[in-house]
N, C-alpha and C positions, 0 to 999 in steps of 0.2 A: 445587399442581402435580399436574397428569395423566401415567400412566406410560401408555403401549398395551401391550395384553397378543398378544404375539404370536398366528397361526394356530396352531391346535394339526397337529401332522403327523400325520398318516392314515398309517397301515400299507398296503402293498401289498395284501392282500387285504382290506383296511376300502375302499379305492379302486374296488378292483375290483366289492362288493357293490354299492356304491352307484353303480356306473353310471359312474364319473368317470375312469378309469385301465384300463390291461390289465394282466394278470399271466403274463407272456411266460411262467413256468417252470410256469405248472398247466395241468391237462388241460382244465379247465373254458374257455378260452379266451379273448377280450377284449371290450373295448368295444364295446356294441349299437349305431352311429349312428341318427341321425333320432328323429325323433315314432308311438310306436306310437299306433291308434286307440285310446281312450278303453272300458276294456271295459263300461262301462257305453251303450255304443251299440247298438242294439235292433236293427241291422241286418246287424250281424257278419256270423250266418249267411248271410244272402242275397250279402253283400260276397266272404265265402270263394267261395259255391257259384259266383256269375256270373266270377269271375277264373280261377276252378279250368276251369269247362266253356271261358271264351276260352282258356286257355294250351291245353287238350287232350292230347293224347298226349304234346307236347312234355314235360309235367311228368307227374311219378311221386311219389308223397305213399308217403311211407311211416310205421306206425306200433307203435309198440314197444307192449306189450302193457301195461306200467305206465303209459301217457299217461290224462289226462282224458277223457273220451267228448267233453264239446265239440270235441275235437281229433280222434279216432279216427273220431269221423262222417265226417272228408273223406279219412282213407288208403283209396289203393288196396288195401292190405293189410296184413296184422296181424301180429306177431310175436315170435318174439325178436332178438337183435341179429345178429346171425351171418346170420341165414337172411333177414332183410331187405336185408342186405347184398350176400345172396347172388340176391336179387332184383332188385336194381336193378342190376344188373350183368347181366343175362336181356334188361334192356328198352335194348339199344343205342340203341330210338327216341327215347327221352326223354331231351331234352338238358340237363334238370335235376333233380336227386333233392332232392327238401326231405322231410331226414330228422327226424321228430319222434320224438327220442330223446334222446341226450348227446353230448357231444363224441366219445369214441371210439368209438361205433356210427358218428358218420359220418366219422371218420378210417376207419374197415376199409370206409366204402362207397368212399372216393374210391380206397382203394388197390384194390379189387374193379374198379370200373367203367373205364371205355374214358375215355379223353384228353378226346375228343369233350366229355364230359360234364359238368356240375359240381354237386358237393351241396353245398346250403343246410340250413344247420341253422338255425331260428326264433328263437333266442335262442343269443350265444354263451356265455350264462353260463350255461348247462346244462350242469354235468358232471356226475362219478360222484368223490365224495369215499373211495370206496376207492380209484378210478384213482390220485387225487389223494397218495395215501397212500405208491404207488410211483414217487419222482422219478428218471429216468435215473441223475443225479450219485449218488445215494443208492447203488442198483442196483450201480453201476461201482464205486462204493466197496467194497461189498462184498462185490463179486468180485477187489477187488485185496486186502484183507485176506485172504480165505479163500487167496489166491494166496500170499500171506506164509506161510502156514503148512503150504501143503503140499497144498489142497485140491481145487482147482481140475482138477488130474488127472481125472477120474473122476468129474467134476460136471456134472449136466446141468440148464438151466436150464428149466424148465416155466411159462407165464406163461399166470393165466387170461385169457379173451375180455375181461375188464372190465380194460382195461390199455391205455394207452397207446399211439400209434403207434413212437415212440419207444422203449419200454418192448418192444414185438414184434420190433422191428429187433435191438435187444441180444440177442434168444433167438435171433432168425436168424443171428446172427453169431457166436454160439459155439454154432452147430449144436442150438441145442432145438425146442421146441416148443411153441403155443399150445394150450389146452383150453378146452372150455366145459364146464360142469354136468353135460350129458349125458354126455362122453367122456372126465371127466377121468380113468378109471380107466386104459382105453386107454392114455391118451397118457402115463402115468404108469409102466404098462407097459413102453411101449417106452421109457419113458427108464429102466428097470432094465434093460432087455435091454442097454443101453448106458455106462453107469454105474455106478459104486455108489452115487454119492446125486445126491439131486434139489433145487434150490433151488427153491423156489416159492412164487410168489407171484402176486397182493397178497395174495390170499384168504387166512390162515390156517385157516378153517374149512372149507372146499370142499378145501383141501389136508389135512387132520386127519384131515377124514372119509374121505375117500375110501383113504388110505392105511390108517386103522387098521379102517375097517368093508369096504373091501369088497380089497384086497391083503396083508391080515391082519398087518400092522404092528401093532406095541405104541404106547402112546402115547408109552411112554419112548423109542423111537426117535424121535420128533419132538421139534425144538426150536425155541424160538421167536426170530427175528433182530429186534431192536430197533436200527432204523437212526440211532435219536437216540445206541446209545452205543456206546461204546470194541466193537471185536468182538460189536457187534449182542449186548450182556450175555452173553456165554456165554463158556466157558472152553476153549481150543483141544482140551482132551480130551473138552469136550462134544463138540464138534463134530466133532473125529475121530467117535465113536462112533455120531453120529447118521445116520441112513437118509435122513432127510428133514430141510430145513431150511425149517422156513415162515418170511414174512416179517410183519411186528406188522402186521397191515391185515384192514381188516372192511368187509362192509356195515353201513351204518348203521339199515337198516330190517332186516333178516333180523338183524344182531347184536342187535337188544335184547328179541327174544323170549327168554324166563325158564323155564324146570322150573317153575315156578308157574304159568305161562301154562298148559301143559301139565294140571297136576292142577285147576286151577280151573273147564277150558271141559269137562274129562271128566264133573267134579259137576253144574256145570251144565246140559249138553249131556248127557243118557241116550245110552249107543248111539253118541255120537260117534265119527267117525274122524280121527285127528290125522293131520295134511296140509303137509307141510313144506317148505321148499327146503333144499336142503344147502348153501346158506352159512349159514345157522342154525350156532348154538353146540353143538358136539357134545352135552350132555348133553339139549339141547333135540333135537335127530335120533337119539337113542339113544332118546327116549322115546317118540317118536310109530311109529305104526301104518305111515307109509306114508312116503319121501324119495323125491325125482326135481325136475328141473328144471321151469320154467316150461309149457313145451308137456306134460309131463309130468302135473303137476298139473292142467292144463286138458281132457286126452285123459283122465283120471281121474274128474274130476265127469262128464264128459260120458257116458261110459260108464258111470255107476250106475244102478239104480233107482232109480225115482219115492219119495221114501221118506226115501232115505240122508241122514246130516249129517255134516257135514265141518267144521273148525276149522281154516282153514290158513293157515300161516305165509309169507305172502309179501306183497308190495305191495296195497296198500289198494284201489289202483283195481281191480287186475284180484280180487280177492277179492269186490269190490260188483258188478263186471258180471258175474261167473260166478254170484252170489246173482239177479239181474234176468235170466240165460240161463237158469237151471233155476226154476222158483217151486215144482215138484213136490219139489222136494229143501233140505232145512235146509245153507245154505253162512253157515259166520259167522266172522269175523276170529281168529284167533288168543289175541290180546292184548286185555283191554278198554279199555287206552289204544289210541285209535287212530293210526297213524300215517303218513302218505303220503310218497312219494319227494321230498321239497323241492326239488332239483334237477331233476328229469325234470318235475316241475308246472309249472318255470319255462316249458315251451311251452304255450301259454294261445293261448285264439282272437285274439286282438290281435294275437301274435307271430308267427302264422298267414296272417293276414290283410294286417300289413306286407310279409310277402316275396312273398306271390302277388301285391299290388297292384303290388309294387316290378318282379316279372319282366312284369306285363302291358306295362307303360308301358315294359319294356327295360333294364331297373336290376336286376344282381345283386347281391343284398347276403346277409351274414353266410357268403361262401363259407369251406369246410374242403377245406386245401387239403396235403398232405403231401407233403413236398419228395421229390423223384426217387427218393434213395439212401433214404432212411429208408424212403419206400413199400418199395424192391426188397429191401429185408432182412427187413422187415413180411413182405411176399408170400412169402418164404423159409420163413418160421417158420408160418403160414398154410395155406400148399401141404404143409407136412410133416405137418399134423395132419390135412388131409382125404386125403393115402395113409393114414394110417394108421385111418380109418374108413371102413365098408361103409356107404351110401347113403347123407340127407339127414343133414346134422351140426346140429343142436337144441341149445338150452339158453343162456341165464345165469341 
C-alpha cells in the first residue's frame, strides 16, 4: 500500500522569491508576469538601445547610483533616490518613468510626478529589505504602545527616504518628517525644535549617528525599539528617558562592514582614507576619516588628486565604477568580502529590456502605483523636509 505524501506549503515570502505569489504586505512588491529575454542573448544591448531611441522623449530611464553598469548605460540619469525622483517629475514630457531602483524610490517617483504619467519599475521584486524591516501595522503598534504610556505627546516621528509609501504617510499624519543621509541632521533638528523625542526609523544607524556625532547626543539617550517584542524590549523608564528612540532595522550592505574592516584596509592600504556612509554601524563611522551620503562620497573621490586611496564603505557597484572613473587614484571596497545590493541587482538587462519591449508594442507592465490618500500624506511628510532645506536635497 502507497500513501501520497502531501505538497509541502511554501511560506509567503518562499512564494514570493520564486516567482509564484505576491506578498501584498512588503515593500518589495509582487509578481513579475510574462517571459523575460534569456540574459544569455547577445543582442540585449542593441534590443534596449532600438526600443529606447522608438519610445523617445515619451520614456525617461532613470538610474540609482548602486544599479549594474549593464543597466546604467541606458539611464537618462544618475543618482540617488530622492533627486531621481525629483527628476522625473521636471520631465512632464515623458509619459513613463521606468525607474531602475527599488520599490520605494519609485513609490516617491509616482507620488512626485503628474497623473499624466506612470512609472515602471523592471522587476517587482526589487526592494529595500530595510524598507522591509518597517511594516505600517508594526509602526502603528508602536505608536499606540508609546501612547499607553504617556509618550506620544511630544513625539515626533522622523522616517528615512528608504521607507515605504505607506511608512511616509504615517509621518505625514502625525505631523513629521522624512530625511535622507544628507539632511538627517536638519530634519532632526526641527523635530527637537518641536518635540522632546524623536521616533525614527528604519535606519537605526543613520539615526545613532546623526543624533550622537553630529546634535551631540549621548548614546545613552538612544534606545533601541524591537518591533518583535512586548514594548519594542524596553522599559517604560527607558523610554521616558530617552531623546531618541530608534527602530531595530539596518541596511544590509552598509550594516555588515566591521572595526576590522576598518584596521585591516588601513595595514594594507598605506595612506588610505577611510570613506564611509552613515548607515554604517556607528563604531565603523567613528573610525573612518571621512562620512556623508552617496553623492557625497562620489563629489569626494572626484575632487582628490591624482594619487589619493580611498577604502569606502558603500555598495559594491558604485565603489567598482568610481575605481574605472578615476584610474589616477587607488578606490578599493571597504570589506574584503565582497558584497553587492541583492535586491537592487535584481534589475538586470532582461528586466530592462522586457518593459521597453512591452511599452513599444503598447503594454504597460510592472506599473507602481500609490493609492490617492497614501500619496497626499507621503507628499505631506515630503513637502515638509524640503522647507526645511536650502537647495538640492541629496543623499540615501
Amino acid at each position: 500500500m502507497t500513501t501520497s505524501r502531501p505538497e509541502p506549503q511554501l511560506s509567503p515570502v518562499a512564494t514570493l522569491l520564486l516567482g509564484r505569489k505576491s506578498l501584498l504586505d512588503s515593500e518589495r512588491g509582487t509578481v513579475c508576469p510574462g517571459d523575460l529575454p534569456p540574459a544569455s542573448d547577445p543582442h540585449l544591448v542593441d534590443r534596449a538601445r532600438a526600443a529606447k531611441h522608438e519610445l523617445g522623449s515619451r520614456v525617461f530611464i532613470l538610474g540609482h547610483h548602486y544599479q549594474r553598469d549593464e543597466v546604467i548605460q541606458f539611464a537618462d540619469i544618475t543618482g540617488d533616490s530622492f533627486r531621481l525622483a525629483q527628476e522625473a517629475a521636471a520631465r512632464p514630457e515623458a509619459e513613463w518613468i521606468v525607474f531602475c531602483g527599488v520599490h520605494f524610490m519609485a513609490e516617491s517617483a509616482d507620488i512626485l510626478t503628474g497623473a499624466h504619467q506612470q512609472v515602471i519599475l523592471p522587476d517587482l521584486a526589487a526592494g529595500c529589505s530595510m524598507a522591509d524591516m518597517a511594516q505600517l501595522e508594526q509602526v502603528e503598534d508602536c505608536w499606540d504602545a508609546l501612547a499607553e504610556i504617556g509618550l506620544t505627546d511630544g513625539l515626533v516621528p522622523v522616517t528615512y527616504m528608504n521607507s515605504s509609501a505607506d511608512i511616509k504617510a504615517f509621518v505625514g499624519r502625525h505631523d513629521g518628517t522624512v530625511c535622507t543621509s544628507s539632511n538627517a541632521r536638519v530634519s532632526m533638528e526641527w523635530a527637537f525644535g518641536r518635540g522632546e523625542r524623536i521616533l525614527f526609523f528604519p535606519d537605526q544607524h543613520l539615526g545613532r549617528n546623526t543624533a550622537v556625532r553630529e546634535l551631540g547626543l549621548s548614546l545613552d539617550d538612544c534606545v533601541l525599539w524591537d518591533p518583535r517584542r512586548p514594548l519594542g524590549g524596553l522599559t517604560a523608564d527607558q523610554l521616558r528617558a530617552a531623546k531618541v528612540i530608534l527602530w531595530k532595522g539596518h541596511c544590509s550592505v552598509h550594516g555588515r562592514f566591521t572595526l576590522d574592516c576598518v584596521h585591516e584596509v588601513r595595514e594594507r592600504v598605506p595612506g588610505v582614507t577611510v570613506l564611509v556612509h552613515p548607515e554604517c554601524q556607528y563604531d565603523v563611522v567613528e573610525a573612518a576619516d571621512l562620512v556623508g551620503s552617496t553623492e557625497f562620497i562620489i563629489n569626494t573621490v572626484r575632487a582628490a588628486p591624482a594619487g589619493a586611496a580611498f577604502a569606502i564603505g558603500t555598495e559594491l557597484n558604485l565603489v567598482n565604477r568610481l575605481a574605472d572613473a578615476h584610474p589616477d587614484k587607488t578606490v578599493v571596497y571597504l570589506d574584503r568580502t565582497v558584497c553587492f545590493c541583492s535586491t537592487m541587482n535584481r534589475i538586470d538587462l532582461p528586466h530592462l529590456v522586457r518593459v521597453l519591449e512591452n511599452l513599444v508594442e503598447g503594454r504597460v507592465i510592472n506599473r507602481i502605483e500609490v493609492d490617492p490618500a497614501t500619496a497626499a500624506d507621503a507628499r505631506t511628510a515630503l513637502e515638509r523636509m524640503l522647507t526645511l532645506t536650502q537647495g538640492p536635497v541629496t543623499g540615501d
